[in-house]
VEXLO-533381 format. One record per residue (C-alpha): x, z, y. Coordinates in steps of 0.1 Angstrom, whole numbers. Layout:
BEGIN
R,X,Z,Y;
...
This chain:
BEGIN
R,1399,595,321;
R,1427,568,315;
R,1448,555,344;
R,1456,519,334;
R,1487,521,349;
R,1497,484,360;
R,1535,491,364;
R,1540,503,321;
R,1518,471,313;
R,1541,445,334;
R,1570,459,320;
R,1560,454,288;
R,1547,419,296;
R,1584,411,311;
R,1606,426,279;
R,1586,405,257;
R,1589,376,281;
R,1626,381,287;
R,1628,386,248;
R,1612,350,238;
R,1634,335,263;
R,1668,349,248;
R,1655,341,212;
R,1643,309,221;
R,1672,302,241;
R,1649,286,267;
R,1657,269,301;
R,1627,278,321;
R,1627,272,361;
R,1600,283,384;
R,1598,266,421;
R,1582,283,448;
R,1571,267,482;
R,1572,289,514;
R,1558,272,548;
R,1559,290,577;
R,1570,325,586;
R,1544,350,576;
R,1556,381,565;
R,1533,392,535;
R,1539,361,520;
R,1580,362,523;
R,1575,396,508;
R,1559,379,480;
R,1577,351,472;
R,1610,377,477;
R,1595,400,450;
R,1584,371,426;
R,1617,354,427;
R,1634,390,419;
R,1612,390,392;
R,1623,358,379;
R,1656,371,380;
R,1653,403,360;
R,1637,380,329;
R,1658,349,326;
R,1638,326,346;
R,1656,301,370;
R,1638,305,406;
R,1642,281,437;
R,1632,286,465;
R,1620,262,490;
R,1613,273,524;
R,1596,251,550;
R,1590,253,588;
R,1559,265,600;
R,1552,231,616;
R,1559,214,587;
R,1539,180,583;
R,1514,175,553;
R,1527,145,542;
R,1567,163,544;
R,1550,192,519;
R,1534,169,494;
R,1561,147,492;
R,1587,178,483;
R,1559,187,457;
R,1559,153,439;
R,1598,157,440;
R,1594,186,420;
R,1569,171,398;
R,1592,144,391;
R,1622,169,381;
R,1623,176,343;
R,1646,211,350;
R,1611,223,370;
R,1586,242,348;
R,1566,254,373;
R,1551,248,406;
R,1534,270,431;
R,1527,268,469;
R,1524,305,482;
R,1494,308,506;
R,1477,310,529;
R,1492,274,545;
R,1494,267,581;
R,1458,257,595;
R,1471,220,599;
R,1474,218,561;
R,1447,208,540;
R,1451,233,513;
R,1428,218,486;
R,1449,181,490;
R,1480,198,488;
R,1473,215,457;
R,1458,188,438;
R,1495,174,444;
R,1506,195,415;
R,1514,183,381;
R,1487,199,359;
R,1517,207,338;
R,1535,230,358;
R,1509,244,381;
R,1517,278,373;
R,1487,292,395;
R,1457,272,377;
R,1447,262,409;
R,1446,224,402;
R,1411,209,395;
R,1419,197,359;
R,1429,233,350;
R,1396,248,362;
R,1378,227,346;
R,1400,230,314;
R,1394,271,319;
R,1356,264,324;
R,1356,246,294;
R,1373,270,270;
R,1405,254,264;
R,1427,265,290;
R,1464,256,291;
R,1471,286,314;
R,1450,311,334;
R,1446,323,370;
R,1472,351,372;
R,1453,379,384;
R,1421,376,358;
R,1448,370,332;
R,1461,404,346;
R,1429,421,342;
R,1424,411,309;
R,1458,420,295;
R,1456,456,306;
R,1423,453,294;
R,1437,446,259;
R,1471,464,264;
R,1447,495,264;
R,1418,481,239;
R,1394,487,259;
R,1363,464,242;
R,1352,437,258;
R,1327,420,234;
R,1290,428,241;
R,1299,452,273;
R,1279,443,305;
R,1304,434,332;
R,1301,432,373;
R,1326,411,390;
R,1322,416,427;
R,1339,387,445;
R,1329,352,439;
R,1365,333,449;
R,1382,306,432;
R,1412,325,428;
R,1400,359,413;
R,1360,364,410;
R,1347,329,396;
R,1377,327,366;
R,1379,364,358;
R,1340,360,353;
R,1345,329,328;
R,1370,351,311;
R,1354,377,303;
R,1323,355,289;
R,1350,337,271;
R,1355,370,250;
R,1319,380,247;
R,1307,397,279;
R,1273,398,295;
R,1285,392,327;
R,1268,391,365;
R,1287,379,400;
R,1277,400,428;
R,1285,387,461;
R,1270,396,500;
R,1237,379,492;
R,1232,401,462;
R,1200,422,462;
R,1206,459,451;
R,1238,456,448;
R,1248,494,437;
R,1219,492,410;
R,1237,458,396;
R,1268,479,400;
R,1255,510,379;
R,1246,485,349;
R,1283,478,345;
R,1303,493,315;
R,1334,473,331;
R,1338,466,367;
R,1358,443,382;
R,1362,447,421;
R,1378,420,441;
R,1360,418,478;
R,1388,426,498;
R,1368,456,514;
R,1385,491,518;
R,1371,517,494;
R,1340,497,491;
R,1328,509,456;
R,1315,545,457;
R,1309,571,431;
R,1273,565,434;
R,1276,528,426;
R,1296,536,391;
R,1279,550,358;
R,1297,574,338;
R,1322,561,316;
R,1323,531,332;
R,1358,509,330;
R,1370,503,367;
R,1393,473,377;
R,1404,471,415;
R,1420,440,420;
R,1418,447,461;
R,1450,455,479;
R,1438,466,517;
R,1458,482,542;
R,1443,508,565;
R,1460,527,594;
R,1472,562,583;
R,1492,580,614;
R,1503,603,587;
R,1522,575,566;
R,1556,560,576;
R,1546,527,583;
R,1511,538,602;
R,1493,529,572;
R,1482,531,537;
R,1471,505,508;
R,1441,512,495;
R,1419,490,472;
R,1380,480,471;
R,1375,513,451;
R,1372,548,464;
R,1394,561,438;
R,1399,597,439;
R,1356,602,441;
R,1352,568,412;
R,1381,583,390;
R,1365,612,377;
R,1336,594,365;
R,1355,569,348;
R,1368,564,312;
R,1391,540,326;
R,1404,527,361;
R,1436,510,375;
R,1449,531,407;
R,1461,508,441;
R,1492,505,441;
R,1504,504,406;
R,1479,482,390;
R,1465,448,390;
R,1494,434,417;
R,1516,444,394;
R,1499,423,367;
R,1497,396,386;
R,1528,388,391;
R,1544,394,355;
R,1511,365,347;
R,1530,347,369;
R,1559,345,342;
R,1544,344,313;
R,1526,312,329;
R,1555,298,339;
R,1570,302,300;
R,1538,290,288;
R,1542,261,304;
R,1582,258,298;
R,1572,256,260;
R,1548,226,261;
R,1581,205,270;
R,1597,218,235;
C-alpha cells in the first residue's frame, strides 16, 4: 500500500515553483480578499500568504469588514483588475450571507482568477482548453501523476457533485482518459458504484463516510474531505478526519492520501502554480 503523502508532493510543487521564478526572474503578486471575521478562513488566507512568502510570490492582503457592502467588495475587485502588478485574484469564502457570491465572482478578470471559479474558465475547463484549473482537482491529479498512478482507461467514482471540487475533478479525469461516474445523495447503490472504482475520489464533506466494504482491493483512494469531529482525548477537543475511514480503507488499498497530510496540502501549492501560470501569460 502507498501513502500519497500530500506534504513531499507540495514541496516539490513549491521548489520547482520558487525555482522558475528565480530563473525567470518573475514579478508575480497574488491578492487575496478577506470579508468578515471567520476564523477558518483567516487561518487560510494566513497559511496561503505564508506560502506565498516561502516561493517568491508577492501576497496582499485585503481584509474587509464583515458588514462590508456588495457594491464596496466589487468595486475593490475591479481595482485590482485594473492593477497591472496583480497576477492573481481570489475572494476567500464562504462570504457574508448579504453577498451574492456568484456576482461577486464573475467580477474577476478571467486573467487572474486564480481559483477558476469565473464562468469563462469553467466553460474553458469543460471545453478542454483550460487556462488554469480548480486547485484542489489540479491537486488530485498531480499527486496522481507525481506517483504514476494510470489514469487512462481506469473506472473512476467521484463522490461530490460541487462546482468547486466534484464537477471539475470529474472533467479532468475524462480529460485524461477515464470512465468516470458522479455519485451524489440521489445515487442508487451507491457502495456497488463505489466497488467499480479503480480510483476514488471522495469529496462529500461526510466524516469517515467511505467504508472498507465500499472499496475493491487495489483500489486508488483520494480523500479530498477535511472534517472535524470532537475527540476529548485531543488538545483542542477534536480531530480532522476526512470522508474516508482510513485505517479500515488503507489496508485494501494500493494507494490512498491520509487527512491531514494530503490533498489540503495540494491545494494550496495549486494555488501557486495558478497564480504563476497566470503571471506568465503577461510575459
Amino acid at each position: 500500500m502507498i501513502i500519497l503523502d500530500g506534504k513531499k508532493v507540495a514541496e516539490s510543487e513549491r521548489a520547482r515553483i520558487k525555482k522558475e521564478i528565480e530563473d525567470k526572474k518573475l514579478s508575480v503578486c497574488l491578492a487575496a480578499v478577506l470579508v468578515g471575521n471567520d476564523g477558518p478562513s483567516q487561518i487560510y488566507v494566513a497559511s496561503k500568504e505564508k506560502d506565498c512568502a516561502e516561493v517568491g510570490i508577492r501576497s496582499i492582503g485585503i481584509r474587509l469588514p464583515e458588514d462590508t457592502a456588495e457594491e464596496t467588495l466589487i468595486a475593490k475587485i475591479r481595482e485590482l483588475n485594473a492593477d497591472p502588478s496583480v497576477n492573481g485574484i481570489l475572494v476567500q469564502l464562504p462570504l457574508p450571507k448579504h453577498i451574492n457570491e456568484e456576482r461577486v465572482l464573475e467580477v474577476i478578470d478571467p486573467l487572474k482568477d486564480v481559483d477558476c471559479f469565473h464562468p469563462f474558465n469553467y466553460g474553458k475547463l469543460l471545453a478542454g482548453n483550460q487556462i488554469v484549473e480548480p486547485c484542489t482537482p489540479k491537486g488530485v491529479m498531480t499527486i496522481l501523476d507525481y506517483y504514476k498512478i494510470d489514469i487512462s482507461g481506469k473506472n473512476a467514482v467521484v463522490l461530490g457533485r460541487s462546482n468547486i471540487v466534484g464537477k471539475p475533478q470529474a472533467v479532468l479525469l475524462l480529460q485524461r482518459n477515464a470512465t468516470v461516474t458522479i455519485c451524489h445523495s440521489k445515487t442508487k447503490n451507491l457502495a456497488d458504484v463505489i466497488r467499480s472504482a479503480d480510483i476514488v475520489v471522495a469529496a462529500i464533506g461526510k466524516p469517515c463516510f467511505v467504508t472498507a466494504d465500499m472499496v475493491k482491493e487495489g483500489a486508488v483512494v483520494i480523500d479530498v474531505g477535511i472534517n472535524r469531529v470532537d475527540d476529548a482525548t485531543k488538545p483542542k477537543g477534536y480531530r480532522v478526519v476526512g470522508d474516508v475511514d482510513y485505517d479500515a480503507v488503507a489496508p485494501k488499498s494500493y494507494a490512498i492520501t491520509p487527512v491531514p497530510g494530503g490533498i489540503g496540502l495540494m491545494t494550496r501549492a495549486m494555488l501557486l502554480d495558478n497564480t504563476l501560470k497566470l503571471a506568465a501569460l503577461k510575459k
